[in-house]
N, CA, C and O atoms as CSV, one atom per row, in Angstrom:
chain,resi,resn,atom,element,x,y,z
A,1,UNK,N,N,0.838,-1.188,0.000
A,1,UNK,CA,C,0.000,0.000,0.000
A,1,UNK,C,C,0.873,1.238,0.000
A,1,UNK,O,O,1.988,1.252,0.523
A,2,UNK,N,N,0.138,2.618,-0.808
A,2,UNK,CA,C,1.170,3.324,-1.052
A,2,UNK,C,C,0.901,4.440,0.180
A,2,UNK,O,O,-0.191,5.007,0.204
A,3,UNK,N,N,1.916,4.748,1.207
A,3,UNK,CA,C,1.374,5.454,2.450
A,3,UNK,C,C,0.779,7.183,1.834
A,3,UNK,O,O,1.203,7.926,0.948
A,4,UNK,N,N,-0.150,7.268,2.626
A,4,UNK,CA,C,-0.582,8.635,2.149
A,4,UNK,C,C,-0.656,9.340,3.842
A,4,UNK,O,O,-1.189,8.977,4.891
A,5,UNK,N,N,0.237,10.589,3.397
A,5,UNK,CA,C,0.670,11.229,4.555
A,5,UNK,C,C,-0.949,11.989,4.895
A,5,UNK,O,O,-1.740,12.185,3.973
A,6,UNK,N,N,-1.256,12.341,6.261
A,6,UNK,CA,C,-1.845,12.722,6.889
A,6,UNK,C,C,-2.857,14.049,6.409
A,6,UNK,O,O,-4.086,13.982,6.400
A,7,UNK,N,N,-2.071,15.240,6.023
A,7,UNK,CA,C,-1.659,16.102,5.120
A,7,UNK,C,C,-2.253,15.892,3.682
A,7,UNK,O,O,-2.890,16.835,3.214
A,8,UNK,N,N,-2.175,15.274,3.278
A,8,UNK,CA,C,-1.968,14.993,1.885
A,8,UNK,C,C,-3.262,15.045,1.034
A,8,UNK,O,O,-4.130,14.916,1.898
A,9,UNK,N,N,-3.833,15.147,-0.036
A,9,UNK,CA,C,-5.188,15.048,-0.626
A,9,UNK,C,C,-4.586,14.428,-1.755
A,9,UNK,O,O,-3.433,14.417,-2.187
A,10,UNK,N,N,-5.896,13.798,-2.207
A,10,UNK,CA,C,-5.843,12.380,-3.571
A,10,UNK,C,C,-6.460,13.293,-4.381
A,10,UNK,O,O,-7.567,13.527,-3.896
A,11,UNK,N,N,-6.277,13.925,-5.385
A,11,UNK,CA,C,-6.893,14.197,-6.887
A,11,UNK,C,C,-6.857,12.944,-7.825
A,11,UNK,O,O,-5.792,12.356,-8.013
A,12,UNK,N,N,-7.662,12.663,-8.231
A,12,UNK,CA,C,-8.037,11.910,-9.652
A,12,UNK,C,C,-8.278,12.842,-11.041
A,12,UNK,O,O,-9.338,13.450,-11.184
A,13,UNK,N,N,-7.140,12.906,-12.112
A,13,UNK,CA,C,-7.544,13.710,-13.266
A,13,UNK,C,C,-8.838,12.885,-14.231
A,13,UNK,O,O,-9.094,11.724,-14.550
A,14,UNK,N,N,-9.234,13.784,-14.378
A,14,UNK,CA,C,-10.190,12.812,-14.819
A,14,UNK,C,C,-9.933,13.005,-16.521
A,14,UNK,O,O,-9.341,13.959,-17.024
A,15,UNK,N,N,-10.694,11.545,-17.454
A,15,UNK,CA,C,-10.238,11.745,-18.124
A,15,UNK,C,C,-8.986,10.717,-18.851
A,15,UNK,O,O,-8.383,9.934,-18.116
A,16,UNK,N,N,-8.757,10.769,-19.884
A,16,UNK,CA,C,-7.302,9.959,-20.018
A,16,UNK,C,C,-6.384,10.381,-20.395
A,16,UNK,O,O,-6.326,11.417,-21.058
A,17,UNK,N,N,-5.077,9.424,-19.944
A,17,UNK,CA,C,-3.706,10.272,-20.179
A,17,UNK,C,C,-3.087,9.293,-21.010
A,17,UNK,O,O,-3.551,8.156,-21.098
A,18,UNK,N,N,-2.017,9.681,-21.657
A,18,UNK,CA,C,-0.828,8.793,-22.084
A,18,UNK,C,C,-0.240,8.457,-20.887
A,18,UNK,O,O,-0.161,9.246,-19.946
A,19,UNK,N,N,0.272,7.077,-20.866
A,19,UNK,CA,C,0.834,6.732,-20.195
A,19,UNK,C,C,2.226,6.103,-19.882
A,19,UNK,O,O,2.762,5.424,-19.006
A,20,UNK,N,N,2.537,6.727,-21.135
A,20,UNK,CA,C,4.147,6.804,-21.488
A,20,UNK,C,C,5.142,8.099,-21.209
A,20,UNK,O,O,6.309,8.310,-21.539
A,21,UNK,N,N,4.028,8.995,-20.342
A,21,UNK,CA,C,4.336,9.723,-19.716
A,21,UNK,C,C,5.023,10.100,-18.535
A,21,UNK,O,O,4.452,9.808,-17.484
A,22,UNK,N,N,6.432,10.849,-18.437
A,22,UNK,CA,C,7.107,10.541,-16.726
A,22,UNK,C,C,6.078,11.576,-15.861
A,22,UNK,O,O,4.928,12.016,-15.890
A,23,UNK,N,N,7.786,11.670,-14.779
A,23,UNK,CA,C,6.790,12.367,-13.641
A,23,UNK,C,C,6.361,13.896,-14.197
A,23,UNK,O,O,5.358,14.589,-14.022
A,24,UNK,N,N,7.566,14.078,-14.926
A,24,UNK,CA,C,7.664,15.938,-15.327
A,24,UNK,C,C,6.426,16.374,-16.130
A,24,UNK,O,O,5.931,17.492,-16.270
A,25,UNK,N,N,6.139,15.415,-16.518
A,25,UNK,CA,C,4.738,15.593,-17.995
A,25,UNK,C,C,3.207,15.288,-17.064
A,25,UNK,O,O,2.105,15.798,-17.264
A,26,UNK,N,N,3.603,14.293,-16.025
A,26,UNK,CA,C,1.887,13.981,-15.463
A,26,UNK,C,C,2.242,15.151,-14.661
A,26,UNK,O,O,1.502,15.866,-15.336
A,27,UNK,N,N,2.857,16.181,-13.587
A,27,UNK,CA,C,3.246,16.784,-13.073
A,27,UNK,C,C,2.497,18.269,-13.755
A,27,UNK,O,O,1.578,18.886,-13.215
A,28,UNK,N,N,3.243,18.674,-15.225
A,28,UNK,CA,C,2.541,19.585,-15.991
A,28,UNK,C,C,1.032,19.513,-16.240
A,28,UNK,O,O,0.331,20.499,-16.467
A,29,UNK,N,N,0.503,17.958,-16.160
A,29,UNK,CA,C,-0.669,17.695,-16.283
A,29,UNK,C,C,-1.312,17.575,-15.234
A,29,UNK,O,O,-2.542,17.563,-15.283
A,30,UNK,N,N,-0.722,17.474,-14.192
A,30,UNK,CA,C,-1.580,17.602,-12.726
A,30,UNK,C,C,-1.779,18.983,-12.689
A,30,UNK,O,O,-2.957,19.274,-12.480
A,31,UNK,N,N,-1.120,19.809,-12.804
A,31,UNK,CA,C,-0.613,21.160,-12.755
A,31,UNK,C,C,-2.190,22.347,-13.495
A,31,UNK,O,O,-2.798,23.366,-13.169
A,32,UNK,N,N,-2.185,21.445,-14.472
A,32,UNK,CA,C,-2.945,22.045,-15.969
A,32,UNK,C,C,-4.671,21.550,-15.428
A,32,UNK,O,O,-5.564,22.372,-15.224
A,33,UNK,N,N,-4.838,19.910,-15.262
A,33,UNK,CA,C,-6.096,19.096,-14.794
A,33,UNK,C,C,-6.726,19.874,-13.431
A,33,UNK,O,O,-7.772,20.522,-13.488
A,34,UNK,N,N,-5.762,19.677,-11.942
A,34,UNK,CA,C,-6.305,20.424,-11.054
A,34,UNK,C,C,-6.114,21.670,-10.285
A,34,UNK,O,O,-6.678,22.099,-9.278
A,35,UNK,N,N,-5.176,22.134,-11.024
A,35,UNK,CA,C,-4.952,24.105,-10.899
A,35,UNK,C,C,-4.315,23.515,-9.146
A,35,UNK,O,O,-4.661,24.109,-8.124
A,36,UNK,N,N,-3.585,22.560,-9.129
A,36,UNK,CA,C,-2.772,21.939,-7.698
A,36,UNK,C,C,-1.312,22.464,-8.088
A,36,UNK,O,O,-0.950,22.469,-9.265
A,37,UNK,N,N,-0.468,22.917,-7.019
A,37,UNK,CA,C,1.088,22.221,-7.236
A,37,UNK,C,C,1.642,20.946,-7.003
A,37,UNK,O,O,1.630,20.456,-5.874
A,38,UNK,N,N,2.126,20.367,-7.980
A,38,UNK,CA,C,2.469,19.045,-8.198
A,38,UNK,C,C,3.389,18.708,-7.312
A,38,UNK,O,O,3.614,17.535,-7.013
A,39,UNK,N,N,4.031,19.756,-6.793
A,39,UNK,CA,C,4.808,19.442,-5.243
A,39,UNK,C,C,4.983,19.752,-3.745
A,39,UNK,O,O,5.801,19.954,-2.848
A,40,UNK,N,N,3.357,19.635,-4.141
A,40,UNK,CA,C,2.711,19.733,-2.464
A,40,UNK,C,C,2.834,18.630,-1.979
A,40,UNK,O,O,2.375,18.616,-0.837
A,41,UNK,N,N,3.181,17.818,-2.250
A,41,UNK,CA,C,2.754,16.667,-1.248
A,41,UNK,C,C,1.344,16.015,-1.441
A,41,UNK,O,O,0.850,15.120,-0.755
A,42,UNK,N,N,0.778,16.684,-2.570
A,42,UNK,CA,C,-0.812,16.054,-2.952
A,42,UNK,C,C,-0.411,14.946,-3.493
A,42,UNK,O,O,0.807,14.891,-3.667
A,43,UNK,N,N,-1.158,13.834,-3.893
A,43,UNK,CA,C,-1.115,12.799,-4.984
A,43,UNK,C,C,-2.163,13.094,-6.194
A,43,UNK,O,O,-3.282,13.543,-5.944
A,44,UNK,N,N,-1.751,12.825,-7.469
A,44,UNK,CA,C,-2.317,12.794,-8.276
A,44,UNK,C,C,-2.534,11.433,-9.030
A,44,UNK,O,O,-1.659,10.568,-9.020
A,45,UNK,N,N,-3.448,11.312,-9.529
A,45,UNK,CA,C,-4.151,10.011,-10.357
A,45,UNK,C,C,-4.450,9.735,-12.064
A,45,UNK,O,O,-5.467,9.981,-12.712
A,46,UNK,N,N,-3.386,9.242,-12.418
A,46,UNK,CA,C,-3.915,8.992,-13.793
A,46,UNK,C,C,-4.415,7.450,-14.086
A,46,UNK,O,O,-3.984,6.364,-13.697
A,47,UNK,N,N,-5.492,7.819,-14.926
A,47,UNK,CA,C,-6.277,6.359,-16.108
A,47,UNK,C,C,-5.466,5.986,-16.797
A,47,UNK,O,O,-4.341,6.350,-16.456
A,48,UNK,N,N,-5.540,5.151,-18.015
A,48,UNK,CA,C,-4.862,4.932,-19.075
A,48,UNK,C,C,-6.064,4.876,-20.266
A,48,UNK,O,O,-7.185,5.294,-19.975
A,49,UNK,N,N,-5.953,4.663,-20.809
A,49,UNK,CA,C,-6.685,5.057,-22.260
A,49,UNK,C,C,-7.613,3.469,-22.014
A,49,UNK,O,O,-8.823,3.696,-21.991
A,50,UNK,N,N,-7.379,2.452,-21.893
A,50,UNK,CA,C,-7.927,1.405,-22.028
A,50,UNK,C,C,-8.308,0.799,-20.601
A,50,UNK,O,O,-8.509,-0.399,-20.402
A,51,UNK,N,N,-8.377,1.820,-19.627
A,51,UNK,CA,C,-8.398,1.237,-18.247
A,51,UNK,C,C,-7.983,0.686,-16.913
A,51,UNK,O,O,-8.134,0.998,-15.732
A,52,UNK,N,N,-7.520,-0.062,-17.453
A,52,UNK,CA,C,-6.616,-0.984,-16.837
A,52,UNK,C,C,-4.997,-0.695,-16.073
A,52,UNK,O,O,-4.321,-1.562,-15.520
A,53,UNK,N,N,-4.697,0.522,-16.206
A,53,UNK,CA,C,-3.139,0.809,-16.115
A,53,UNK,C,C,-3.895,2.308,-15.162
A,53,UNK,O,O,-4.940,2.853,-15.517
A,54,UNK,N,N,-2.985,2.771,-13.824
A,54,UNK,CA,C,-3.256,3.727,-13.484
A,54,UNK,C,C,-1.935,3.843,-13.116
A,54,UNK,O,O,-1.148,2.911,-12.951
A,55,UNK,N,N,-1.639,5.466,-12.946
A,55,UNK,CA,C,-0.479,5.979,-12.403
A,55,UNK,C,C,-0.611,6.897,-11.632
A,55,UNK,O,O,-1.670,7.517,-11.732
A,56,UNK,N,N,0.532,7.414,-10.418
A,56,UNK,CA,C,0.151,8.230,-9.210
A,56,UNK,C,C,1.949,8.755,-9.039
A,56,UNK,O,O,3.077,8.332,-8.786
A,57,UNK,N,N,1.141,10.018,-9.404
A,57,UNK,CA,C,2.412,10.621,-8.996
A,57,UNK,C,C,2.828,11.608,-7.570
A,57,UNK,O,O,1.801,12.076,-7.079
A,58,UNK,N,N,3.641,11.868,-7.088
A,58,UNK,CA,C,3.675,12.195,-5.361
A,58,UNK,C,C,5.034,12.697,-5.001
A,58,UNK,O,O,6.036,11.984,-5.059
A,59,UNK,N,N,5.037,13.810,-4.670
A,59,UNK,CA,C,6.121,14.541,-4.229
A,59,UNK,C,C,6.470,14.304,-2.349
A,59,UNK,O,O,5.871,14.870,-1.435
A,60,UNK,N,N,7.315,13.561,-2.259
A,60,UNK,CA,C,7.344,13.114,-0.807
A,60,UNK,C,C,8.031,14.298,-0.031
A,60,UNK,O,O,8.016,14.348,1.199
A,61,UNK,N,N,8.510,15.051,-0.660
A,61,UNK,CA,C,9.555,16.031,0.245
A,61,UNK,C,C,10.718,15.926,-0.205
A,61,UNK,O,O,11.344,16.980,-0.089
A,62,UNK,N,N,11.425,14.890,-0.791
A,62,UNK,CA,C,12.904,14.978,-0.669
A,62,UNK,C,C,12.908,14.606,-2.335
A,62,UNK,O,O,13.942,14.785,-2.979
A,63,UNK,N,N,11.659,14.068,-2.992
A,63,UNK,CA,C,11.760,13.548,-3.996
A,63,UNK,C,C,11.190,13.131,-4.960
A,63,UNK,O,O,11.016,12.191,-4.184
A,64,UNK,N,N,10.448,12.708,-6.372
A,64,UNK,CA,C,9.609,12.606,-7.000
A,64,UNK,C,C,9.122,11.196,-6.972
A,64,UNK,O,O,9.919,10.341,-6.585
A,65,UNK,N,N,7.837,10.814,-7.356
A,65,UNK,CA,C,7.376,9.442,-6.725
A,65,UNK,C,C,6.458,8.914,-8.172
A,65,UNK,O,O,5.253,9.101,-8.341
A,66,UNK,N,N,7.049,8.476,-8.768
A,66,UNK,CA,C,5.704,7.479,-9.834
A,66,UNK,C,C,5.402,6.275,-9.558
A,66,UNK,O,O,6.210,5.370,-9.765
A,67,UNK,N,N,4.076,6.034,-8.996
A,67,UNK,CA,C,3.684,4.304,-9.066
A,67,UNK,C,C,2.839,4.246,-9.902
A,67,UNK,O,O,2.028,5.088,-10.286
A,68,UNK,N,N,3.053,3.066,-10.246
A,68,UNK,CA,C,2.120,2.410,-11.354
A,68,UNK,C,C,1.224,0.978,-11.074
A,68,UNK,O,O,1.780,-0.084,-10.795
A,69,UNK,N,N,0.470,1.058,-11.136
A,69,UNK,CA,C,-0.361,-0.214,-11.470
A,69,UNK,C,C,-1.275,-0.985,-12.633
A,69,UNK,O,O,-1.901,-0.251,-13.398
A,70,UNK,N,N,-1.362,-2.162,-12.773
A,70,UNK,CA,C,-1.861,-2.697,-14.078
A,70,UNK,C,C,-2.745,-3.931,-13.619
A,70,UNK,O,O,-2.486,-4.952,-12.982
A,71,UNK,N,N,-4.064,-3.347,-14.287
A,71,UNK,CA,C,-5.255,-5.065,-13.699
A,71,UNK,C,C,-4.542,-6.037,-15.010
A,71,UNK,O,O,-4.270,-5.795,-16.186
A,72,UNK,N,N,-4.433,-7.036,-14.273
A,72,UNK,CA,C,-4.610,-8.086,-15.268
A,72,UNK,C,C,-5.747,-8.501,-15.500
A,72,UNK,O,O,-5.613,-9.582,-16.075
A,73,UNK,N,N,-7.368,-8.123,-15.316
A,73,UNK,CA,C,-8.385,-8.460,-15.634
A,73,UNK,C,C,-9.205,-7.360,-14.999
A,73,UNK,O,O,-8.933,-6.965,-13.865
A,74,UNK,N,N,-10.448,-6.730,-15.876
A,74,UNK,CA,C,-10.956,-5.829,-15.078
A,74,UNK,C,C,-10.109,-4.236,-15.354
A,74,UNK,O,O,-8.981,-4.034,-15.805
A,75,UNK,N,N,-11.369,-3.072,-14.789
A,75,UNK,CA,C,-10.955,-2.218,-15.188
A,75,UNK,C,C,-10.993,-1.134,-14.119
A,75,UNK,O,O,-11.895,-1.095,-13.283
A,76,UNK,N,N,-10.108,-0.355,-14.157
A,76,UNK,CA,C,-10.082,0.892,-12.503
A,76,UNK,C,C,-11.656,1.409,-12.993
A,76,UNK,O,O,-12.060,1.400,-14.156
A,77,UNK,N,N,-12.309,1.792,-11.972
A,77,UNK,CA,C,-13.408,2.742,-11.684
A,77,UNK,C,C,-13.038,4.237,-11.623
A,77,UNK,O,O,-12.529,4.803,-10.655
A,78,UNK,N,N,-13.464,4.943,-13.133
A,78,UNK,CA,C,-13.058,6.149,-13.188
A,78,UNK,C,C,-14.268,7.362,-13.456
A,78,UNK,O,O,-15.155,7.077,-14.262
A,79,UNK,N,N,-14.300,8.724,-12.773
A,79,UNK,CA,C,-15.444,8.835,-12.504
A,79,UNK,C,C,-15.216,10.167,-13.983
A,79,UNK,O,O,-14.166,10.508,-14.529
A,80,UNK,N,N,-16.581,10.618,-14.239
A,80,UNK,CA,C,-16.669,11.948,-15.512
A,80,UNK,C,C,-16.921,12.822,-14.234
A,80,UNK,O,O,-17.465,12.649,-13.144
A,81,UNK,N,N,-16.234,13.898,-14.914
A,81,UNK,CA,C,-16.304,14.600,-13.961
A,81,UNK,C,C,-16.135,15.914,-15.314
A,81,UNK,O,O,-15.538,15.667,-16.362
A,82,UNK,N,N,-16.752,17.214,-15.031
A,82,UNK,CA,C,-16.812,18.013,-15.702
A,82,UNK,C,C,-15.608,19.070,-15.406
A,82,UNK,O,O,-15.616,20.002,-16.209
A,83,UNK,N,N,-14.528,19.132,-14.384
A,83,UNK,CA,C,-14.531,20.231,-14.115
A,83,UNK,C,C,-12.857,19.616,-14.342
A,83,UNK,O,O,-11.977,20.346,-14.797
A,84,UNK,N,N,-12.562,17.913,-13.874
A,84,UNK,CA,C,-11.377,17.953,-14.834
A,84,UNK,C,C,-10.759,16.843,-13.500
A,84,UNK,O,O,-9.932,15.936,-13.592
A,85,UNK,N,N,-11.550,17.352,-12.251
A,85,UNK,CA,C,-10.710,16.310,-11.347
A,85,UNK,C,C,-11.650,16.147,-10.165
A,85,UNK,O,O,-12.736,16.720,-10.076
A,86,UNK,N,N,-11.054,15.177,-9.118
A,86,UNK,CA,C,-12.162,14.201,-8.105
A,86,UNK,C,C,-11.268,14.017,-7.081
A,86,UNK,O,O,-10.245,13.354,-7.255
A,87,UNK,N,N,-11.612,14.667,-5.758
A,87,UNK,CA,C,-10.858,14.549,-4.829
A,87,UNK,C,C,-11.308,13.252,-4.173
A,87,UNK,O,O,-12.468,12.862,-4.032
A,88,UNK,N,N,-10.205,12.666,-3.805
A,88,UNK,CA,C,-10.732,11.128,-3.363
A,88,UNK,C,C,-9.971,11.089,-1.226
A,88,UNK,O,O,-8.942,11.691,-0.920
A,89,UNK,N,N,-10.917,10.172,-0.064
A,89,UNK,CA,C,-10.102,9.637,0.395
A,89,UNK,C,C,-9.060,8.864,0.235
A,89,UNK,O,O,-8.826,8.414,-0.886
A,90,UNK,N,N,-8.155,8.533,1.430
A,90,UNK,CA,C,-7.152,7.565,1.361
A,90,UNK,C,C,-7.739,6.491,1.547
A,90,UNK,O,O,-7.065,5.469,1.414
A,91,UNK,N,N,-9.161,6.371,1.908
A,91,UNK,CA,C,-9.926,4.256,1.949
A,91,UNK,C,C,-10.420,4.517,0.809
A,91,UNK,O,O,-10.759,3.482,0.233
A,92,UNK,N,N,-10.706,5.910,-0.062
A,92,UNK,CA,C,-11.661,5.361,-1.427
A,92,UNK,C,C,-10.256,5.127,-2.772
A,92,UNK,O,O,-10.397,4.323,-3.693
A,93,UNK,N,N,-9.136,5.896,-2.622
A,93,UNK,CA,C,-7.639,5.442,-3.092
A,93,UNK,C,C,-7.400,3.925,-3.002
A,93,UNK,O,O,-7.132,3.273,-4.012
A,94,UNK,N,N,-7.508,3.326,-1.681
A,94,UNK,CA,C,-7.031,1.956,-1.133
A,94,UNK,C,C,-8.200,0.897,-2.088
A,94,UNK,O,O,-7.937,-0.151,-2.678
A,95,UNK,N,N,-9.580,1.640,-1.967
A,95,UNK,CA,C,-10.297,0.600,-3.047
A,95,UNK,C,C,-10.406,0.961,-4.616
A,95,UNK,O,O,-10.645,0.175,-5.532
A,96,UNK,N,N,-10.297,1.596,-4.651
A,96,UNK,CA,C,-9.428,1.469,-6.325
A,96,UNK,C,C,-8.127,0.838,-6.946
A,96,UNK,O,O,-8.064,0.166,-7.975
A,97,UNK,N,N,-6.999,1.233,-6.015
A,97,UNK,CA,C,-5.969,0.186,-5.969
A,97,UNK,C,C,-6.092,-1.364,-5.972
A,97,UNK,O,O,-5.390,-2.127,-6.636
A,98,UNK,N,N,-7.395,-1.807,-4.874
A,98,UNK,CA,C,-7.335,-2.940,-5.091
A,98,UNK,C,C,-8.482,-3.756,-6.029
A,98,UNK,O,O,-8.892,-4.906,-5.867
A,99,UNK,N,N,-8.937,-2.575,-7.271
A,99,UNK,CA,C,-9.973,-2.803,-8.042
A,99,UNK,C,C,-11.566,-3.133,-8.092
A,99,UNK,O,O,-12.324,-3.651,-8.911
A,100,UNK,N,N,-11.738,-2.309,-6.206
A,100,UNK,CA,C,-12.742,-1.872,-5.863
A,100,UNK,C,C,-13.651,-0.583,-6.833
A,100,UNK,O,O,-13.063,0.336,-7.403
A,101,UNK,N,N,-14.993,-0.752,-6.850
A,101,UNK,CA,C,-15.546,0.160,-7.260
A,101,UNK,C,C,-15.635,1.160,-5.837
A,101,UNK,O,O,-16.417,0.994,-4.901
A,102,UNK,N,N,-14.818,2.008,-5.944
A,102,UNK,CA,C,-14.637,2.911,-4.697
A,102,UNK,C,C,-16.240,3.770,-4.208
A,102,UNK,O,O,-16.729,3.981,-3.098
A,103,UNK,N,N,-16.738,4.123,-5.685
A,103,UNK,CA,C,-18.382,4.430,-5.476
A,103,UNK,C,C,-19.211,3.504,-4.239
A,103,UNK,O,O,-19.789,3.919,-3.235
A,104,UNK,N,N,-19.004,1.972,-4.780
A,104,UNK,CA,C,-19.933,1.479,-4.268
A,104,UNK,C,C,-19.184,-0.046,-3.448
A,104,UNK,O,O,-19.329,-1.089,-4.085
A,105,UNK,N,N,-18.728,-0.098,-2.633
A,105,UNK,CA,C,-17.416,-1.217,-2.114
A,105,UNK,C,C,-18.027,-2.638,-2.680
A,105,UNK,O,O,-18.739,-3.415,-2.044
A,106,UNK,N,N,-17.628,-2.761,-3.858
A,106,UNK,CA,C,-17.714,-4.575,-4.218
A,106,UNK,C,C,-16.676,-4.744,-5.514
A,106,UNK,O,O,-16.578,-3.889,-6.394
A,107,UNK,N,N,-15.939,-5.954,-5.486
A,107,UNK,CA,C,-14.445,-6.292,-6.028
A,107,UNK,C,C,-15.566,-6.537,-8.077
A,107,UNK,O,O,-16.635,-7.038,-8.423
A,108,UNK,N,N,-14.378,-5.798,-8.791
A,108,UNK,CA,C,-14.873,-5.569,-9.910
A,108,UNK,C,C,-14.447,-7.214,-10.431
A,108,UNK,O,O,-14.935,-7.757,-11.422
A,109,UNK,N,N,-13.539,-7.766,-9.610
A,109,UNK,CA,C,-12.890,-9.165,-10.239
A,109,UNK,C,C,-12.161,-10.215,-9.310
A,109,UNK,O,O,-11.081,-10.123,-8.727
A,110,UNK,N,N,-12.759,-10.879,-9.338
A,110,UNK,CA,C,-11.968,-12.038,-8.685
A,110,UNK,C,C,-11.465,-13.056,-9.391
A,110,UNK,O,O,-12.097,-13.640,-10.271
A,111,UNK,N,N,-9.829,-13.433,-8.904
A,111,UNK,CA,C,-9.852,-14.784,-10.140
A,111,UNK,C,C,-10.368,-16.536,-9.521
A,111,UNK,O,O,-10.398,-17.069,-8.412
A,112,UNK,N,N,-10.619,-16.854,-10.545
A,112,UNK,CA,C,-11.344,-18.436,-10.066
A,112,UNK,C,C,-10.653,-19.431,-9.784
A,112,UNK,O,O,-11.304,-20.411,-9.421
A,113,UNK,N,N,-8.746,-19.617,-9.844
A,113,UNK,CA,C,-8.189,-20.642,-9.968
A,113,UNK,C,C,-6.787,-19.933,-9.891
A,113,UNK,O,O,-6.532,-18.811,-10.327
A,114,UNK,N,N,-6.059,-20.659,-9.356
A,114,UNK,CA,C,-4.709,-19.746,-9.174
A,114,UNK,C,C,-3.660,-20.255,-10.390
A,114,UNK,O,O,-4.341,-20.959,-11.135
A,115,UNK,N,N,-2.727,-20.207,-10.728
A,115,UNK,CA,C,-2.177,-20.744,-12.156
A,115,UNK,C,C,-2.812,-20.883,-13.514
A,115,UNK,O,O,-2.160,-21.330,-14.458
């Protein structure tokens, strides 16, 4: 789990990004999406074009932070939002990460068989 300081607020851009994008470019695009500084210590949230791939970028204090994640089945819960972005808790963050519909708490996928 990725710790989210006390302090800290979750933006979700809403929307999709490239995701061949580093920190400096989602950063300009956090920047541009929620009128935030990208090195507050906020986290920001990107989609990927097909779902499945999200990225979070996070200025810890000393340093720049990209995580990434990828469903192997199933797709992140991403909300329309008109204005460009979606402030999220750190338990509605934690169920998206784990491919919770953060809206409504039930697992978008389970697998049936391990191997």
């Amino acid at each position: 789990m990725i710790p989210v300081p006390l302090n800290a607020r979750v933006w979700l851009a809403a929307g999709v990004t490239d995701m061949r994008k580093g920190f400096a470019a989602l950063a300009a695009q956090a920047e541009q999406t929620t009128q935030q500084n990208p090195f507050s210590g906020h986290m920001f949230v990107f989609r990927g074009r097909q779902g499945d791939l999200i990225r979070i970028i996070w200025w810890d204090g000393q340093g720049a932070c990209l995580f990434s994640k990828r469903l192997e089945k199933g797709r992140f819960v991403w909300p329309l939002a008109k204005d460009g972005k979606i402030a999220l808790t750190p338990a509605q963050l934690a169920m998206l990460l784990e491919g919770i519909d953060w809206r409504l708490p039930l697992r978008t996928w389970r697998p049936l068989t391990a191997g």
